[in-house]
KELONU-424990 format. One record per residue (C-alpha): residue in three letters; x, y, z. Coordinates in nm, 3 decimals. Layout:
<pts>
<pt aa="Ala" c1="X" c2="Y" c3="Z"/>
...
</pts>
This chain:
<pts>
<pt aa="Unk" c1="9.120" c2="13.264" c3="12.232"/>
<pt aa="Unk" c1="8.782" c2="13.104" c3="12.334"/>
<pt aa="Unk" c1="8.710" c2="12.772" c3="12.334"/>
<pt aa="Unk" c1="8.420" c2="12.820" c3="12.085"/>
<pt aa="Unk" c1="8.640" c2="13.017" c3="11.861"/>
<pt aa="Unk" c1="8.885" c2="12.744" c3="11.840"/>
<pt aa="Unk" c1="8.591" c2="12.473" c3="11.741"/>
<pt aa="Unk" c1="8.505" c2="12.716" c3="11.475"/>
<pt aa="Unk" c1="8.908" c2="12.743" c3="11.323"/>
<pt aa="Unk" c1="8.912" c2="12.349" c3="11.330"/>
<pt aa="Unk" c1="8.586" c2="12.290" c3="11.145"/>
<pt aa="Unk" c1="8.723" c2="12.468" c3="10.898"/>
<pt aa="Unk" c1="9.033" c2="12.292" c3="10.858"/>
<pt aa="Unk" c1="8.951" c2="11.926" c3="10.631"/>
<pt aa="Unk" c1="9.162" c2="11.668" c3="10.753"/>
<pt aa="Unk" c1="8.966" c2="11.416" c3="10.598"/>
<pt aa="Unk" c1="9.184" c2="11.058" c3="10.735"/>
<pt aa="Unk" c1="9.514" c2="11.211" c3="10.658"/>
<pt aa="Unk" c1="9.749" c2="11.201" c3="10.406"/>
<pt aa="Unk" c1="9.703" c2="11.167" c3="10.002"/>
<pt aa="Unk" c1="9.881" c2="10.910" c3="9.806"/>
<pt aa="Unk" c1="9.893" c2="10.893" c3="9.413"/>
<pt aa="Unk" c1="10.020" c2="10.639" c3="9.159"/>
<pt aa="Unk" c1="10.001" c2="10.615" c3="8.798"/>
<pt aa="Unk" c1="10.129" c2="10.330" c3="8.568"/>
<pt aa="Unk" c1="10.095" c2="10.300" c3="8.194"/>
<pt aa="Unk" c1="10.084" c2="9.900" c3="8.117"/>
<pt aa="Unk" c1="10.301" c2="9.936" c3="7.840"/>
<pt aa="Unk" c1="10.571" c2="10.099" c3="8.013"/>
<pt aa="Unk" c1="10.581" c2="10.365" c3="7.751"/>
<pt aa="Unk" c1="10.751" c2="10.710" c3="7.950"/>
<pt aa="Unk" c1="10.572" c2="11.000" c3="8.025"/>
<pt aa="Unk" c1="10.644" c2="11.346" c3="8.230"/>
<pt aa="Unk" c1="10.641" c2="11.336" c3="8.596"/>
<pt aa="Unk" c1="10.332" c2="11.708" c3="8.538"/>
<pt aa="Unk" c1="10.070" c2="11.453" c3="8.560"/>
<pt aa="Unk" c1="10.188" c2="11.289" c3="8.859"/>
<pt aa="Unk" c1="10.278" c2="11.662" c3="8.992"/>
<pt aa="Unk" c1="9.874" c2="11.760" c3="8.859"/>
<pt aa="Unk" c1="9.761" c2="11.437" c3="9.080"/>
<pt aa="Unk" c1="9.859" c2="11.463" c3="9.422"/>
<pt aa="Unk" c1="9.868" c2="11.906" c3="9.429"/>
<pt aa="Unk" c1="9.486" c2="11.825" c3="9.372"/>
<pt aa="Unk" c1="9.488" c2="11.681" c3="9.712"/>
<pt aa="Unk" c1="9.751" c2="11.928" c3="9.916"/>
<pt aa="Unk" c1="9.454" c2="11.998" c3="10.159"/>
<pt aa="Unk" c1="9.523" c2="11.647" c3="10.326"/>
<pt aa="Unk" c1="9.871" c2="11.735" c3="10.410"/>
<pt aa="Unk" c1="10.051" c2="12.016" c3="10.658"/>
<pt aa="Unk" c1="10.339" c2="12.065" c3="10.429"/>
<pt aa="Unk" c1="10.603" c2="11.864" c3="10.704"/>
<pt aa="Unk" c1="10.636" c2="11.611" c3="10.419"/>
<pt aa="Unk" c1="10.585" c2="11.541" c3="10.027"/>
<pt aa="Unk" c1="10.729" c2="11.317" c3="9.789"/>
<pt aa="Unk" c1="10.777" c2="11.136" c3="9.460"/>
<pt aa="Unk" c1="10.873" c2="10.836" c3="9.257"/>
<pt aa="Unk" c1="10.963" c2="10.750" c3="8.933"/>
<pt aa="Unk" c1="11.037" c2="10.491" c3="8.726"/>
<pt aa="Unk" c1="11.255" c2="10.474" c3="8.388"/>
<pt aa="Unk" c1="11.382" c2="10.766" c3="8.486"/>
<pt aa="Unk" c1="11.788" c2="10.696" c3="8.447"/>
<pt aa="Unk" c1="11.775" c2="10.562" c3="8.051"/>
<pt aa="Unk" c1="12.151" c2="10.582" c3="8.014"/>
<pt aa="Unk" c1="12.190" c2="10.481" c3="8.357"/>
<pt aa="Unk" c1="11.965" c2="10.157" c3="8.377"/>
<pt aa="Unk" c1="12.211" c2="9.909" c3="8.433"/>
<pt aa="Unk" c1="12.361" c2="10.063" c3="8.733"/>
<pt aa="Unk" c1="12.233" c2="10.079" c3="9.068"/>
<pt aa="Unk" c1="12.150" c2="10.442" c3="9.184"/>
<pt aa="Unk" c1="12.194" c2="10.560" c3="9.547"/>
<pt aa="Unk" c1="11.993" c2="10.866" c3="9.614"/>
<pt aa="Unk" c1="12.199" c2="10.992" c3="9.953"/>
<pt aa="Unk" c1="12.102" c2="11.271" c3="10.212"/>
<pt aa="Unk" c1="12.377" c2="11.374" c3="10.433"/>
<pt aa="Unk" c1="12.356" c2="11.654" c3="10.739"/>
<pt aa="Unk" c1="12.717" c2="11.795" c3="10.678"/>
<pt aa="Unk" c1="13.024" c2="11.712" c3="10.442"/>
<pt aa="Unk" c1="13.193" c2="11.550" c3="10.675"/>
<pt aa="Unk" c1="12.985" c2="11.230" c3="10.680"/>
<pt aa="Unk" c1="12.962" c2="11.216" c3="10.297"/>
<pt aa="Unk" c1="13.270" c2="11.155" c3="10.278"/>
<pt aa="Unk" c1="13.260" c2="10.888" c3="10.505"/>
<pt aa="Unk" c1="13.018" c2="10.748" c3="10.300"/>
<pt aa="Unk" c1="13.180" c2="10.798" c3="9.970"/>
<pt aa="Unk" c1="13.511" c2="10.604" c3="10.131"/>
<pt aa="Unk" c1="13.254" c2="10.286" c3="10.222"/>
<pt aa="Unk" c1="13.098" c2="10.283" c3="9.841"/>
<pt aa="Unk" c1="13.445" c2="10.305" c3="9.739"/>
<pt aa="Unk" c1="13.558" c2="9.968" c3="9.857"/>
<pt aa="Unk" c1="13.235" c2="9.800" c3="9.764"/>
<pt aa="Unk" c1="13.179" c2="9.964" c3="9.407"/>
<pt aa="Unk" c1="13.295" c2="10.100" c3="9.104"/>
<pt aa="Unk" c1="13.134" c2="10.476" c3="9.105"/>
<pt aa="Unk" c1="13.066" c2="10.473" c3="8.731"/>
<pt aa="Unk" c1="12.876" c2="10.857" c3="8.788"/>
<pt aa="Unk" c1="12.851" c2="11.088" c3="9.121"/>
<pt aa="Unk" c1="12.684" c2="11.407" c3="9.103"/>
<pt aa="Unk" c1="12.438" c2="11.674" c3="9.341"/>
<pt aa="Unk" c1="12.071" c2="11.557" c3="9.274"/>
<pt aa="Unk" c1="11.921" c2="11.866" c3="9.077"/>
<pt aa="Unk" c1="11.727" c2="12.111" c3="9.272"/>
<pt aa="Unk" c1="11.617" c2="12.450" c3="9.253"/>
<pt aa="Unk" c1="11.629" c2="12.718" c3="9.534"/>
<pt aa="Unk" c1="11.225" c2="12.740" c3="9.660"/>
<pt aa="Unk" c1="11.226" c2="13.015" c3="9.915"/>
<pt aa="Unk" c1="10.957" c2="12.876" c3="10.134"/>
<pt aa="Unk" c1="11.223" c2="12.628" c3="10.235"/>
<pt aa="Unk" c1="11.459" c2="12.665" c3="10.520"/>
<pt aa="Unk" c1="11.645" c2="12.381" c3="10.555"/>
<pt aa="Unk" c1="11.808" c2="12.140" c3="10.284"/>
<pt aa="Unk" c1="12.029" c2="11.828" c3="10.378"/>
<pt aa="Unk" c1="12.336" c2="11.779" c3="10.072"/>
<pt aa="Unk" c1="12.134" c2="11.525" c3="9.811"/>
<pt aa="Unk" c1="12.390" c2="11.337" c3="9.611"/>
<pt aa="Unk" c1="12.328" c2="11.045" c3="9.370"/>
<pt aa="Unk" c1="12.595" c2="10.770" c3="9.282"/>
<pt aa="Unk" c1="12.589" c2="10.503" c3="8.985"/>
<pt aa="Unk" c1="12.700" c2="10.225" c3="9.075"/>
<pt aa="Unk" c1="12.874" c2="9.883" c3="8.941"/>
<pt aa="Unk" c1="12.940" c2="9.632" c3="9.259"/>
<pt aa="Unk" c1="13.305" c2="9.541" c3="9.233"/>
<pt aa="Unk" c1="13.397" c2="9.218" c3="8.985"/>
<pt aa="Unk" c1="13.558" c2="9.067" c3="9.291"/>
<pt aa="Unk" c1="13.266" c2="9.118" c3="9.538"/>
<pt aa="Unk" c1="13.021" c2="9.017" c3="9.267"/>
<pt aa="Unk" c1="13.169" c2="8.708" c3="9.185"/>
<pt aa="Unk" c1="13.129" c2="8.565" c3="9.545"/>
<pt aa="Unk" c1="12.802" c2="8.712" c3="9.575"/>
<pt aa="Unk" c1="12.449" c2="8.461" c3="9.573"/>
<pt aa="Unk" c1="12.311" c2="8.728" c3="9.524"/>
<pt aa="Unk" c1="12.351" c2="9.131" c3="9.423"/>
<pt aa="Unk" c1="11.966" c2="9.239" c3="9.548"/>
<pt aa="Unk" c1="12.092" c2="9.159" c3="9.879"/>
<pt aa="Unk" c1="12.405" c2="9.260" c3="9.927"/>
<pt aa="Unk" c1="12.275" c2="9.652" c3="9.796"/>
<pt aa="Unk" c1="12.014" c2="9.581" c3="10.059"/>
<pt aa="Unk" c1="12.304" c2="9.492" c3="10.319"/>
<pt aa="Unk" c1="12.507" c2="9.804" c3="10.183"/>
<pt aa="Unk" c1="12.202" c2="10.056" c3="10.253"/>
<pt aa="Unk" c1="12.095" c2="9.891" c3="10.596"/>
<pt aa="Unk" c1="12.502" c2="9.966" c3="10.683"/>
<pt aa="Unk" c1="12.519" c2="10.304" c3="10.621"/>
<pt aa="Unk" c1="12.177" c2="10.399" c3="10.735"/>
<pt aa="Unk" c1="12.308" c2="10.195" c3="11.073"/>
<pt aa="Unk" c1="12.642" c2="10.314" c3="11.082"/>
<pt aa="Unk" c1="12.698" c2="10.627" c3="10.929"/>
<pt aa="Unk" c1="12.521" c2="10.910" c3="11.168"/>
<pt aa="Unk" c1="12.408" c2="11.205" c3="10.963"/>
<pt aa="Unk" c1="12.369" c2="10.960" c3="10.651"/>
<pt aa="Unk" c1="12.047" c2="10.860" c3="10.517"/>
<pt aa="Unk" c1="11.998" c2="10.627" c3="10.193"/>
<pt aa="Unk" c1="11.659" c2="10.718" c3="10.091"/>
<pt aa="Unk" c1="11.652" c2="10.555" c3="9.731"/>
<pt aa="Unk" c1="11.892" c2="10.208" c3="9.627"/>
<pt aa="Unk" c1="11.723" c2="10.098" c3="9.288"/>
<pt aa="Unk" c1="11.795" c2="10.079" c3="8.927"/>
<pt aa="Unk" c1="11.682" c2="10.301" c3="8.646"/>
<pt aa="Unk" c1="11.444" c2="10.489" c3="8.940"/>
<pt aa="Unk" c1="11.456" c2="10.727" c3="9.210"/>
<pt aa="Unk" c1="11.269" c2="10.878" c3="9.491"/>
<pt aa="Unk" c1="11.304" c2="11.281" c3="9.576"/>
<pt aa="Unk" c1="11.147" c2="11.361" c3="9.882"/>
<pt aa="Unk" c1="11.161" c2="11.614" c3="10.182"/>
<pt aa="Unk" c1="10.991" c2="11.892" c3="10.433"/>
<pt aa="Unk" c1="10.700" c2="12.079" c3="10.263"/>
<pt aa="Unk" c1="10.426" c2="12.066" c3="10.033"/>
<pt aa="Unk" c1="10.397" c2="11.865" c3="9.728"/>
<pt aa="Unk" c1="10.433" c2="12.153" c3="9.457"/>
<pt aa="Unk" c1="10.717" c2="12.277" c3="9.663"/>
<pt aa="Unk" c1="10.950" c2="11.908" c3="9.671"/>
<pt aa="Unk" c1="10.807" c2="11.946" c3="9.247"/>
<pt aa="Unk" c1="10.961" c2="12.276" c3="9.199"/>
<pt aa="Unk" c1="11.283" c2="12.196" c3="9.429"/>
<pt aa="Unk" c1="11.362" c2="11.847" c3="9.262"/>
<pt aa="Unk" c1="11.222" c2="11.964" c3="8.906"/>
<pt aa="Unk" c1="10.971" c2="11.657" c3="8.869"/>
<pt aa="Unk" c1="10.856" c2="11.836" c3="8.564"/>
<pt aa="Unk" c1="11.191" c2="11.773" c3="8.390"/>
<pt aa="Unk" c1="11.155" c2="11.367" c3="8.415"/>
<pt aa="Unk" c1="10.965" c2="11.128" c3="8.232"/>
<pt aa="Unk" c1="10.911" c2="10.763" c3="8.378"/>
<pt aa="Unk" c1="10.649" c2="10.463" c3="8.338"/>
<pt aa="Unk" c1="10.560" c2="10.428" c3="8.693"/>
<pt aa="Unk" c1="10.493" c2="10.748" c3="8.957"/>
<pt aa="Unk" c1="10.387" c2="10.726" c3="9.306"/>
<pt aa="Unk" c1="10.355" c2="11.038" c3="9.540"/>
<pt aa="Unk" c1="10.271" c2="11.139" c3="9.850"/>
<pt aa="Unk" c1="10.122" c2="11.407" c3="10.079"/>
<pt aa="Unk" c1="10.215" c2="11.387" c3="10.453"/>
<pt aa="Unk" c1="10.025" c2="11.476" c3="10.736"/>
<pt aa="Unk" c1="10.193" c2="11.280" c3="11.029"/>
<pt aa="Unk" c1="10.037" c2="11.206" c3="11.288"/>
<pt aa="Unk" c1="10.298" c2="11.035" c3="11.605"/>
<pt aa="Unk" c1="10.617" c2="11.084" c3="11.402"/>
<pt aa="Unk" c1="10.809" c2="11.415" c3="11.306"/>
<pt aa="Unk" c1="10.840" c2="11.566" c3="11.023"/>
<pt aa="Unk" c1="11.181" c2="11.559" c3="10.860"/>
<pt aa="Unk" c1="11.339" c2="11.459" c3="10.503"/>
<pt aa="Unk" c1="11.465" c2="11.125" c3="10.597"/>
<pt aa="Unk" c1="11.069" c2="11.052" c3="10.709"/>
<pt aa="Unk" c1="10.887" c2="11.199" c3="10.406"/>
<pt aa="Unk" c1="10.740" c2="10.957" c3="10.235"/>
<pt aa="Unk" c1="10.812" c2="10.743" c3="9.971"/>
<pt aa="Unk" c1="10.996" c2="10.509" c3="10.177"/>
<pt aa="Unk" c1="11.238" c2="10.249" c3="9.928"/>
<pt aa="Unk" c1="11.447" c2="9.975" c3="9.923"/>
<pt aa="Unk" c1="11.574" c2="9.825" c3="9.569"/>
<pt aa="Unk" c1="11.311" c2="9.917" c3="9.360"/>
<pt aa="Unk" c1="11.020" c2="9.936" c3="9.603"/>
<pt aa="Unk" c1="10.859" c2="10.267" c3="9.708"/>
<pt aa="Unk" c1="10.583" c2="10.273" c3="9.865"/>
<pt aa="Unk" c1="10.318" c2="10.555" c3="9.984"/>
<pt aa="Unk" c1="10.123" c2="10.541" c3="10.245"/>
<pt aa="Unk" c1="9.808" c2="10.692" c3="10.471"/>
<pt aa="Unk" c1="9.703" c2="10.563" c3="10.754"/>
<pt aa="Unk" c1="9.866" c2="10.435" c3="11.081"/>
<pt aa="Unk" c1="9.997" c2="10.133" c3="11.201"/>
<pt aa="Unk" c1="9.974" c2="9.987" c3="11.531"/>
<pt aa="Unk" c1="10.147" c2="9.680" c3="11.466"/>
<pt aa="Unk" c1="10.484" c2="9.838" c3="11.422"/>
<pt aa="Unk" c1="10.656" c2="9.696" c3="11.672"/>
<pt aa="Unk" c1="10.610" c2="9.365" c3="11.663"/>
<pt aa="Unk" c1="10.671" c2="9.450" c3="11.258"/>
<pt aa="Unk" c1="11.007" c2="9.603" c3="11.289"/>
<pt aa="Unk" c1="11.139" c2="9.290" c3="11.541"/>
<pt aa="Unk" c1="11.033" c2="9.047" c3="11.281"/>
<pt aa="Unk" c1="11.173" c2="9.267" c3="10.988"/>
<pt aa="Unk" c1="11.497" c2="9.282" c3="11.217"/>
<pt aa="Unk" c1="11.547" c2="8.912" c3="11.208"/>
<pt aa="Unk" c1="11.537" c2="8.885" c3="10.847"/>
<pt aa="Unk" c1="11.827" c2="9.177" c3="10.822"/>
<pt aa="Unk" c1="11.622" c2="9.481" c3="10.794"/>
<pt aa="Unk" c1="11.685" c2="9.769" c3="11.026"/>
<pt aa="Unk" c1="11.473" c2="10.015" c3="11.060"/>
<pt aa="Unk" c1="11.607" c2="10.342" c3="11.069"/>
<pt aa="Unk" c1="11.354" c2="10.590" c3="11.009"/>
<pt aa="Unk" c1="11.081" c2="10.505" c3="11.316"/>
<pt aa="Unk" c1="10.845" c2="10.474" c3="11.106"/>
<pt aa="Unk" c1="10.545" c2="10.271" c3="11.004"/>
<pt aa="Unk" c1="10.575" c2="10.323" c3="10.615"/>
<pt aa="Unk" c1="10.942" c2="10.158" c3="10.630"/>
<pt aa="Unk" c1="10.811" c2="9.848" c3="10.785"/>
<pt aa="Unk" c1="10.586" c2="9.833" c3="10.492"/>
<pt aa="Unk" c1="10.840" c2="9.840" c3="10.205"/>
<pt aa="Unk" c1="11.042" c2="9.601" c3="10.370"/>
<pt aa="Unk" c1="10.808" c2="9.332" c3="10.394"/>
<pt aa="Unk" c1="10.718" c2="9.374" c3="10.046"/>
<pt aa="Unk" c1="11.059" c2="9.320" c3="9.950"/>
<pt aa="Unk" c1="11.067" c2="9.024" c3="10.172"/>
<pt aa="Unk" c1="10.738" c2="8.852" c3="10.101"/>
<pt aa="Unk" c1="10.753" c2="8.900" c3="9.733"/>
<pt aa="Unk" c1="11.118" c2="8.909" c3="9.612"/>
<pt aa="Unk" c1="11.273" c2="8.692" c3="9.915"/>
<pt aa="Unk" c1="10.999" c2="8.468" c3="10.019"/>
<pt aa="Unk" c1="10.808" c2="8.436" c3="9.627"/>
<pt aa="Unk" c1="10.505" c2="8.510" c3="9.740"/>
<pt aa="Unk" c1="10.221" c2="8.693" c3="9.478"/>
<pt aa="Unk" c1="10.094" c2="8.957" c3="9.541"/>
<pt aa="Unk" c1="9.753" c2="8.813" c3="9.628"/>
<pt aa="Unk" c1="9.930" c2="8.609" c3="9.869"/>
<pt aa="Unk" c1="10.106" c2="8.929" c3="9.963"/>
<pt aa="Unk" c1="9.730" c2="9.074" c3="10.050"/>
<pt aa="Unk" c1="9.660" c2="8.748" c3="10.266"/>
<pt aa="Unk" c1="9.976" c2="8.799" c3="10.486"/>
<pt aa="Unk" c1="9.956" c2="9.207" c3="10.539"/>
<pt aa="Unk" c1="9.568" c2="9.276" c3="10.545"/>
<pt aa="Unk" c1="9.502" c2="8.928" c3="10.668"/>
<pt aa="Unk" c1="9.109" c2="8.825" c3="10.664"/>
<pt aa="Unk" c1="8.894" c2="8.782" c3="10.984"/>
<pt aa="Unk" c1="8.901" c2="8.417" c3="11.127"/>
<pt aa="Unk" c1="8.516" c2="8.435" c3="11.086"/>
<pt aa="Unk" c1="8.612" c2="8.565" c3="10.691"/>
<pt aa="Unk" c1="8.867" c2="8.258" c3="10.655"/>
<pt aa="Unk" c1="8.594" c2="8.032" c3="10.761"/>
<pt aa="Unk" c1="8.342" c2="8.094" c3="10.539"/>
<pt aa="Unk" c1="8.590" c2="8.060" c3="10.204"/>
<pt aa="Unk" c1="8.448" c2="7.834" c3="9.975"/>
<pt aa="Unk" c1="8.753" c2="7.733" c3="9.769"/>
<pt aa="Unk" c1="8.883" c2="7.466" c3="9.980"/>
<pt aa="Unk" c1="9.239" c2="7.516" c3="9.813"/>
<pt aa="Unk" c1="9.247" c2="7.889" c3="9.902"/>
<pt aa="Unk" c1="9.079" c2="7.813" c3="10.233"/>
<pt aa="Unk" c1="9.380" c2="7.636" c3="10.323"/>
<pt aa="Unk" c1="9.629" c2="7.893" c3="10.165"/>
<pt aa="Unk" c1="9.441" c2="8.138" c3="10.404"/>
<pt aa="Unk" c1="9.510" c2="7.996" c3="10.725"/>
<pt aa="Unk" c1="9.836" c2="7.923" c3="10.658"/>
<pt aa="Unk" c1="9.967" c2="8.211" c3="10.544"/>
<pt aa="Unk" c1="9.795" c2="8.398" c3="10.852"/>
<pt aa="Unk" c1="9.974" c2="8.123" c3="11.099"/>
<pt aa="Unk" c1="10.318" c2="8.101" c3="10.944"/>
<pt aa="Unk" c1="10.334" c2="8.521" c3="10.884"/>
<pt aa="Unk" c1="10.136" c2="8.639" c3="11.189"/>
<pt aa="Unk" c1="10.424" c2="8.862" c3="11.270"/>
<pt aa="Unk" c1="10.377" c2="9.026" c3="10.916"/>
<pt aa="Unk" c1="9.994" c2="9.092" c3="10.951"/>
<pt aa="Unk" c1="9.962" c2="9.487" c3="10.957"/>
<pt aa="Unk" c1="9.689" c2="9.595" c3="11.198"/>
<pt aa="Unk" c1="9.544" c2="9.903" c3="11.212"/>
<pt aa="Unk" c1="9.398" c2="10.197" c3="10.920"/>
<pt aa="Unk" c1="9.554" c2="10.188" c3="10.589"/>
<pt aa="Unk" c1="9.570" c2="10.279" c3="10.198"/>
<pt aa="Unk" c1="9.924" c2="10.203" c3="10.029"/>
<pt aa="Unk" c1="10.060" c2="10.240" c3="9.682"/>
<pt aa="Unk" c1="10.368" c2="10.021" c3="9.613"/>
<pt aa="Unk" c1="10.568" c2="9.943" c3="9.357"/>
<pt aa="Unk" c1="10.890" c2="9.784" c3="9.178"/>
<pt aa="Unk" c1="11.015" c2="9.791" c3="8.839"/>
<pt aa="Unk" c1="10.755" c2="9.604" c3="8.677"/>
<pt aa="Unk" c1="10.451" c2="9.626" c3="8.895"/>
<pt aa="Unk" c1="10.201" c2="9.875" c3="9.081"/>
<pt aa="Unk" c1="10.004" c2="9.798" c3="9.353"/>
<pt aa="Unk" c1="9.702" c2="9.940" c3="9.551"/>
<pt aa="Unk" c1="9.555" c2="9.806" c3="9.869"/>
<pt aa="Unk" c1="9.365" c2="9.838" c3="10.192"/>
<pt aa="Unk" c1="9.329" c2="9.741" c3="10.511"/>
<pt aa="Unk" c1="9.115" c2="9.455" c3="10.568"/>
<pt aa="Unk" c1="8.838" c2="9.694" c3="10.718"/>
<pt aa="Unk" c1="8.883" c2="9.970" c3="10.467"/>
<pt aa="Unk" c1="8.949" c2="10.231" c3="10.691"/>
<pt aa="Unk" c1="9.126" c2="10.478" c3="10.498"/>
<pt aa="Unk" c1="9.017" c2="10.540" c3="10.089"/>
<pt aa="Unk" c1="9.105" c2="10.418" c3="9.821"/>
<pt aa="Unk" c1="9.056" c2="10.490" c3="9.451"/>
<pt aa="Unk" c1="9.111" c2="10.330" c3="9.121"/>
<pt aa="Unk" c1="9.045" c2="10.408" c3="8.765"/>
<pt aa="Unk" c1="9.154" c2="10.375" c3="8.407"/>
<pt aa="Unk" c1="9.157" c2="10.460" c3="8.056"/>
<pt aa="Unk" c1="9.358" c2="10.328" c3="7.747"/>
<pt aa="Unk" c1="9.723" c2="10.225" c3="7.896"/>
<pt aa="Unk" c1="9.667" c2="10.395" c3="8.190"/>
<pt aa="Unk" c1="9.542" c2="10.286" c3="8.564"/>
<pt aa="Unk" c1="9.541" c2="10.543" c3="8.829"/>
<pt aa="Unk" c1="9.529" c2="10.509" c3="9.190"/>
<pt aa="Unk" c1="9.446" c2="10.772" c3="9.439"/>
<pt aa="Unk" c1="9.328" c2="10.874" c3="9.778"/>
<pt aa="Unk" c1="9.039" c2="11.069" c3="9.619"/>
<pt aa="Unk" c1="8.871" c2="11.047" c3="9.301"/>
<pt aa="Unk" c1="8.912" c2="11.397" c3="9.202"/>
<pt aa="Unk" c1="9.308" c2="11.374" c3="9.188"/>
<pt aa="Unk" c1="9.184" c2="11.101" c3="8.929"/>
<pt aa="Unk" c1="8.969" c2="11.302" c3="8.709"/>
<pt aa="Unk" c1="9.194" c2="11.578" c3="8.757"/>
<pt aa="Unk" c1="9.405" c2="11.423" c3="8.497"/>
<pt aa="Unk" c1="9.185" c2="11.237" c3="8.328"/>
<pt aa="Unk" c1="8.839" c2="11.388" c3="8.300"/>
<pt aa="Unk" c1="8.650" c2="11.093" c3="8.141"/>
<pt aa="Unk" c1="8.810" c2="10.786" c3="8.284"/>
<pt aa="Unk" c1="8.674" c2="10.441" c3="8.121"/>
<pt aa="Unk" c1="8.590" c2="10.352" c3="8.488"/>
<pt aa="Unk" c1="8.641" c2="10.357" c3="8.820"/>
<pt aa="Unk" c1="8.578" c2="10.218" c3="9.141"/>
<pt aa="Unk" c1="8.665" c2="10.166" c3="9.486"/>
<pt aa="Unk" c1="8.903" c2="9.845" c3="9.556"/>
<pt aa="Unk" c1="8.758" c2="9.619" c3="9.819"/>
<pt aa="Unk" c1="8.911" c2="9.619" c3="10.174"/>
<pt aa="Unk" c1="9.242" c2="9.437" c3="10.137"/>
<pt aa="Unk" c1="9.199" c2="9.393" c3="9.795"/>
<pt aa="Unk" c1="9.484" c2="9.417" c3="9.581"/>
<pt aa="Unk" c1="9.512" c2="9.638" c3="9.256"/>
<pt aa="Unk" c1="9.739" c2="9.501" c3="9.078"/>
<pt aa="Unk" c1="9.886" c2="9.630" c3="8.759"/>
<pt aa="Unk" c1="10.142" c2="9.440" c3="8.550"/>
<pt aa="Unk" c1="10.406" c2="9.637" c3="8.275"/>
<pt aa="Unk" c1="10.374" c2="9.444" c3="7.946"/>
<pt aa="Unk" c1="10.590" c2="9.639" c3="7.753"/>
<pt aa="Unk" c1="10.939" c2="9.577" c3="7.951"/>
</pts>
């Protein structure tokens, strides 16, 4: 094919930064069917290549909410029950069953998805400071230890499905449709220096953080060796897993708010820092950006995170990649485009575009 001819195939393909990520929250925490979520991010299946696709929700597991829920990928039987010998000296399996899927024919290969409920043992918990990080140890063990094993979901009364291939395609296999939760992310891969494969779909988790992300980080490195000294391994070689686990760390380990959060990760200019007026937050600044320079994310990003109680939106500091935000009654959406918005909610009260590193942060009320 000529050279000219190939120009002319890749003007026509829109690739516009990569990757579409989706969340939706109602502030109330009142449930509601994982369709709109589904509605949102299939609006923006152009910005993917269908090697990834995924989806989060939250509230999902009603009679299940005071058990911790392993969502498990495993590449043969043999290593699952491995893995179900391990959870057996650590927990009391309260439930154990296949994830739910249905056969879509446009996809070749599918790992063995199982979910476990989980109670930690009255023994281990008694001894335990705390249970957040001993699940966290547990998950970092297996996806360490057991080859062929891959945790890709650890919270409570939420789960993430993801894998190879389009967003309508992981909706139809995992049966989104059938779910209702308070809090959905989702995601729309187009990778860029990483391959595609159902460990690295996106959204990445740990506890009750997912997070979805576009964009790429060149920081990674020097993120994943200080993420490794604080006990997270990183198993997945990828930039998105760096970025859950230092949510988990600066907010739930460290105490840091989420506005503090922004500070650390999308850290403002020297020049920026300098000309703060607030002498307090000034101050705040500059420490934050000494003590957690390790943390600092460089490079393009847009990122939707969130826990149990809490969604969050953000950029990088120089807005390279977009970001989206709107609302209307109990609802705040955030998007890669504003069309997977207004796709499911035509007359928004507003929107707007967040600020670079600026946090959109959305609070559940109603929990």
């Amino acid at each position: 094919m000529e050279y000219e001819q190939l120009k002319e195939i890749e003007r026509g393909e829109r690739i516009p930064s990569g990757c579409g990520i989706a969340g939706i929250v109602n502030k109330k925490g009142n449930e509601f069917s994982g369709e709109m979520i589904i509605s949102s991010i299939c609006m923006m299946k152009d910005r993917g290549n269908g090697l990834g696709a995924g989806y989060a929700g939250y509230g999902i597991y009603p009679e299940f909410r005071d058990n911790w829920c392993l969502h498990i990928m495993y590449d043969q039987r043999g290593e699952k029950e491995s893995v179900e010998e391990f959870l057996e000296t650590r927990f009391n399996i309260v439930e154990q069953q296949p994830i739910p899927v249905k056969k879509v024919k446009s996809l070749s290969f599918v790992p063995i998805l199982q979910r476990y409920f989980l109670d930690i043992k009255n023994d281990i918990s008694d001894t335990l400071l705390d249970k957040e990080d001993f699940i966290l140890e547990t998950v970092m063990k297996i996806n360490k230890e057991f080859k062929g094993a891959c945790v890709f979901s650890s919270g409570k009364n939420m789960g993430v499905f993801k894998g190879v291939g389009h967003p309508d395609e992981m909706a139809e296999f995992y049966k989104i449709y059938d779910y209702r939760g308070y809090i959905w992310l989702a995601h729309n891969r187009f990778p860029t220096n990483t391959v595609g494969w159902w460990g690295g779909a996106h959204p990445f988790s740990i506890l009750d953080w997912s997070c979805v992300h576009n964009g790429e980080i060149s920081s990674y490195g020097i993120n994943k060796r200080y993420l490794e000294n604080a006990g997270y391994y990183c198993a997945f070689f990828t930039d998105t897993e760096v970025i859950t686990y230092l949510f988990d760390l600066l907010h739930r380990k460290h105490r840091l708010n989420f506005e503090m959060c922004s500070y650390v990760l999308a850290s403002p200019f020297w020049d920026e820092i300098e000309k703060e007026a607030n002498v307090e937050k000034k101050r705040i600044m500059k420490l934050l950006r000494i003590v957690y320079a390790s943390a600092m994310i460089n490079g393009p990003f847009a990122i939707i995170v969130a826990n149990s109680d809490t969604l969050v939106g953000m950029n990088d500091r120089l807005k390279l990649r977009p970001l989206v935000a709107g609302c209307y009654d109990d609802f705040v959406y955030v998007a890669s485009e504003e069309s997977a918005i207004r796709k499911i909610c035509r007359e928004p009260e507003d929107v707007w575009m967040p600020e670079a590193g600026e946090p959109v942060v959305v609070k559940i009320t109603g929990k």
